[in-house]
C-alpha positions in Angstrom: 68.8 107.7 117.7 70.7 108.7 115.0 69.0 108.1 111.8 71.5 109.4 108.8 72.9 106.0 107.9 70.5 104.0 105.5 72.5 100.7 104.5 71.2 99.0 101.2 67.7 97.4 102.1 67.4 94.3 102.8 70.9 94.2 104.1 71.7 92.2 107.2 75.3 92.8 108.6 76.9 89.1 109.2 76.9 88.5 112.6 80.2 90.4 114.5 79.5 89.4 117.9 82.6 89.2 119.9 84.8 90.7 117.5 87.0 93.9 118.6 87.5 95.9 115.7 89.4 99.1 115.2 89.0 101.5 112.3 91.0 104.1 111.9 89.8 107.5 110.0 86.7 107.0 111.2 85.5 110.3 111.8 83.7 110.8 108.1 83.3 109.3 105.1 84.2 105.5 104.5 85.4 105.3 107.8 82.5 106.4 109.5 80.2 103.7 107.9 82.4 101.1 108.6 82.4 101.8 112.2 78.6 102.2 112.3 78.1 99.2 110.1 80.8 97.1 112.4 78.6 98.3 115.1 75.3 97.2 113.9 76.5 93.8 113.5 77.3 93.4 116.7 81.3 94.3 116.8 83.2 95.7 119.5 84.3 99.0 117.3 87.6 101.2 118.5 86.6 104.4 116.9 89.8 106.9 115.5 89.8 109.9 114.1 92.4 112.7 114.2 91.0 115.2 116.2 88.9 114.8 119.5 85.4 113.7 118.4 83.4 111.1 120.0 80.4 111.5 117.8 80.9 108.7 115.5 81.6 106.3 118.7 78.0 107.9 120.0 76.2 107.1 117.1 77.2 103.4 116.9 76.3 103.1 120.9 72.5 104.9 119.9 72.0 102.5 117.9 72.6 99.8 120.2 76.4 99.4 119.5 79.7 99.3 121.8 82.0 101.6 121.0 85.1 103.5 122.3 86.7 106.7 121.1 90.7 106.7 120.4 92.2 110.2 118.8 95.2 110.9 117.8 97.6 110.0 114.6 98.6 107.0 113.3 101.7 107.8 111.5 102.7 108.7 115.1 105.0 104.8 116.4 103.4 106.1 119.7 100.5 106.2 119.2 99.4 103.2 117.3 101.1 101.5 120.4 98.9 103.2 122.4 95.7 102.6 120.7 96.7 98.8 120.5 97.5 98.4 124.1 94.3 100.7 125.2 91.8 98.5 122.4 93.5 95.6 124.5 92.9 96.8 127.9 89.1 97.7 127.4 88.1 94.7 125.5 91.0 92.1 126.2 91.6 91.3 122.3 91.7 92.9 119.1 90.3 90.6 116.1 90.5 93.3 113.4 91.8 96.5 112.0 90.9 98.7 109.2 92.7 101.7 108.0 90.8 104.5 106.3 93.2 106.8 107.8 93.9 109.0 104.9 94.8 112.6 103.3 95.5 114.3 100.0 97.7 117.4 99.3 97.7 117.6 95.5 100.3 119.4 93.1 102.1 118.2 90.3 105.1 116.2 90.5 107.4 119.9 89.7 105.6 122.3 92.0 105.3 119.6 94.9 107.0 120.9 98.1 109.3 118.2 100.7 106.2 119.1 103.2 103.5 117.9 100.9 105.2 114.9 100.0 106.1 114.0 103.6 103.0 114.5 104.9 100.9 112.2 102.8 103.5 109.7 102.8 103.6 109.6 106.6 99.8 109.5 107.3 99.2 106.3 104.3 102.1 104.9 104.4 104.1 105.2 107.4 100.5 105.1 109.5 100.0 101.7 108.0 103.2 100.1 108.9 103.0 101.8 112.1 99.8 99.8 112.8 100.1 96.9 111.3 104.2 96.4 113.2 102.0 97.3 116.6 99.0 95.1 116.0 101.1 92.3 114.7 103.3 92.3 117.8 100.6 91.8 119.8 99.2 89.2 117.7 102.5 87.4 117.7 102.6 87.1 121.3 98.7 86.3 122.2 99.0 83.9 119.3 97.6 80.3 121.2 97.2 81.9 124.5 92.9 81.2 124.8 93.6 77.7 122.8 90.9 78.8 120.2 93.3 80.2 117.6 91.3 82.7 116.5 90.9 84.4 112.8 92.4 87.8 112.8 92.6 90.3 110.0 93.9 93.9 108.8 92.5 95.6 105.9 94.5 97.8 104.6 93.2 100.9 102.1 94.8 101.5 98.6 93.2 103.2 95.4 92.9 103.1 91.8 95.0 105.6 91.9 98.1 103.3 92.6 98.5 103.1 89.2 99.3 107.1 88.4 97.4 109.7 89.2 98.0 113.8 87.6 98.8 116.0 90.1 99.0 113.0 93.6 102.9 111.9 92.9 102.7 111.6 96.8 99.6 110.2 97.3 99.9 107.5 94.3 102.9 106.9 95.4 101.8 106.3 99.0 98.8 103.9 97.8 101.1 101.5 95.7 103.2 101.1 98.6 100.5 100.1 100.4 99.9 97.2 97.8 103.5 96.0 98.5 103.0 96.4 102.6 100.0 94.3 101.9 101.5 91.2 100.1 104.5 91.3 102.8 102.5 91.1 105.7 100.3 88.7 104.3 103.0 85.9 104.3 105.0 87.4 107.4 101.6 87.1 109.6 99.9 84.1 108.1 101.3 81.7 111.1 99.6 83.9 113.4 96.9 83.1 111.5 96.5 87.1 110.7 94.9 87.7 107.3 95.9 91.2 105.6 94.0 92.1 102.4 93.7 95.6 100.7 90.1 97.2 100.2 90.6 99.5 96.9 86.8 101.5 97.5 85.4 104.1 95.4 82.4 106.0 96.9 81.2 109.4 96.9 83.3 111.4 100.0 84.7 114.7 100.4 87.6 113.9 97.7 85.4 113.0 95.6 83.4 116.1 95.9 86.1 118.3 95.5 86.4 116.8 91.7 84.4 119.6 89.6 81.4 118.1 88.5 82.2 118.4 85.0 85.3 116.4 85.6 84.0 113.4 87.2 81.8 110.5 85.8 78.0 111.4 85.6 76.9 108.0 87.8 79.9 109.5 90.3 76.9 110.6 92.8 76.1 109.8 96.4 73.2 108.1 95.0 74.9 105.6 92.6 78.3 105.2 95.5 77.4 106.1 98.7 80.0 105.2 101.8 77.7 102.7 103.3 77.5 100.7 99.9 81.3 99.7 100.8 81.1 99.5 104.6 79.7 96.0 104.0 82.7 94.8 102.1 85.3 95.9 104.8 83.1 94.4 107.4 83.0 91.1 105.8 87.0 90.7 105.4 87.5 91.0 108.9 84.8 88.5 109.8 85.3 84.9 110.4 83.1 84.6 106.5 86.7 85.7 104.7 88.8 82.9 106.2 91.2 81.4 103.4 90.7 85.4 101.6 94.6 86.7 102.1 97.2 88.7 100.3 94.1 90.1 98.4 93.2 93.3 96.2 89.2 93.4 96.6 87.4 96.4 95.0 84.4 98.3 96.4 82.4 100.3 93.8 78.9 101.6 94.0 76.9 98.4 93.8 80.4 96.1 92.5 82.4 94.3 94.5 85.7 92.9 92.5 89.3 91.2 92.7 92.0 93.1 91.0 94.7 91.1 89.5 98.3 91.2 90.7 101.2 92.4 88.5 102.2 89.7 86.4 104.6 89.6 83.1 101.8 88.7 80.2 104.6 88.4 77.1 107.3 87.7 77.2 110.4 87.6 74.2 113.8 85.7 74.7 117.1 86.3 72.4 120.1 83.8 72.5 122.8 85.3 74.1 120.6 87.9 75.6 119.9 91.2 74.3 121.7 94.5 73.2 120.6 98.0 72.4 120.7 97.4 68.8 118.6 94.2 69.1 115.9 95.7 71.9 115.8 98.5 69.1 114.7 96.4 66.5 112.7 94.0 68.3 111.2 95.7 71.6 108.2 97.4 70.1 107.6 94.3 67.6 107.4 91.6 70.0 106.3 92.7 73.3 104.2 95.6 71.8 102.6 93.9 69.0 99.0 95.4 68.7 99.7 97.0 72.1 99.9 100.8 73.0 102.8 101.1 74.8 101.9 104.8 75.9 100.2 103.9 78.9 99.7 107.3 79.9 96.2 106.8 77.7 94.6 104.5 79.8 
């Protein structure tokens, strides 16, 4: 028995039983709780990871779990087909998918090569509309077929850092896409009654580690954030508990769970006959940035 993961006390997982789930990136971190926590509460969990690595997929099945192990890459059209058809023929349905699948290559914007911007762009971005275009297929044509119309959901994985980050152009980039994937599939899949919402987590994992100490928020510990405090949170959006809960941005933080607003316009200034340089020039930063910084490079 494997003893490393200690979920908050007094926890009880909701109930999962029946529920085929596959999360992706699951050999550490975030990833890896998730697939142990989906397996504590009684979910089928489809276990990848990049490399070939069944650990994770033992540890859920020590602790009394069912799991199977799927490796290979997800920005890869194959093989998301392959993992949805192979999660189909060993369980005979796929209710959920979660996709921690994830790198960074940092640089700044100037010094960033074609290769580092590819390659996190393809493994975010390209891996989640790889999946989400394979799952949703399949949901599309077993939508009906056992008369029970069941809830299905995707969870897809953006950051804080969707909204600029120094020296991650490429990942940034990747993660905001991610928000616009979301909203798009959200509608698109709704009549298959597929939810897809985006899990923005913060917890104490090897990227985070990697921040000096002295540049990262004292309470940024593995005490205060640990990955098991969000596992709960992506378990319960692909449970039945989050029906109605779509198209959403729900952040994971340490011992906060939270909805982050949408882009929206929040003033607004109108001109008859519409506007010129001269008139944006005098009126631009009076209007719309009244008591505002509009330097938002400070935030």
């Amino acid at each position: 028995m494997h003893e490393e993961f200690q979920f908050p006390d007094g926890d009880v997982p909701p109930r999962l039983e029946d529920k085929v789930v596959i999360v992706t990136g699951a050999g550490r971190g975030i990833g890896r709780a998730t697939a142990v926590y989906l397996g504590d509460a009684g979910a089928s969990v489809v276990v990848n990871r990049a490399s070939d690595n069944p650990e994770v997929a033992d540890i859920v099945e020590d602790r009394g779990g069912t799991a199977l192990a799927h490796n290979g890459n997800v920005s890869s059209t194959e093989y998301a087909e392959a993992l949805v058809a192979d999660t189909v023929d060993a369980f005979g349905r796929i209710d959920g998918v979660i996709n921690f699948a994830g790198i960074t290559d940092d640089a700044t914007l100037l010094k960033m090569s074609d290769e580092q911007w590819d390659r996190v762009i393809d493994v975010h971005l390209r891996g989640h509309f790889a999946l989400l275009r394979s799952v949703g297929r399949h949901w599309r044509e077993a939508a009906g077929d056992d008369g029970l119309d069941p809830q299905r959901s995707f969870v897809t994985m953006t950051s804080r850092n969707a909204f600029g980050s120094f020296g991650q152009a490429n990942y940034a980039t990747a993660k905001a896409g991610i928000l616009g994937l979301t909203w798009t599939a959200a509608a698109e899949l709704k009549r298959y009654n597929v939810r897809v919402n985006a899990l923005m987590p913060l917890a104490f994992t090897g990227m985070i580690a990697e921040i000096p100490e002295e540049h990262r928020p004292a309470s940024w510990t593995m005490e205060e954030m640990p990955p098991e405090k969000v596992a709960p949170v992506a378990a319960f959006l692909v449970s039945d508990a989050a029906e109605g809960i779509n198209g959403c941005i729900v952040r994971s933080h340490g011992d906060m769970v939270g909805l982050i607003s949408e882009p929206e316009i929040y003033r607004r200034a109108y001109r008859d006959g519409g506007w010129s340089l001269e008139s944006l020039d005098d009126r631009f930063k009076a209007t719309l940035g009244d008591d505002l910084s509009l330097d938002r490079t400070a935030r």
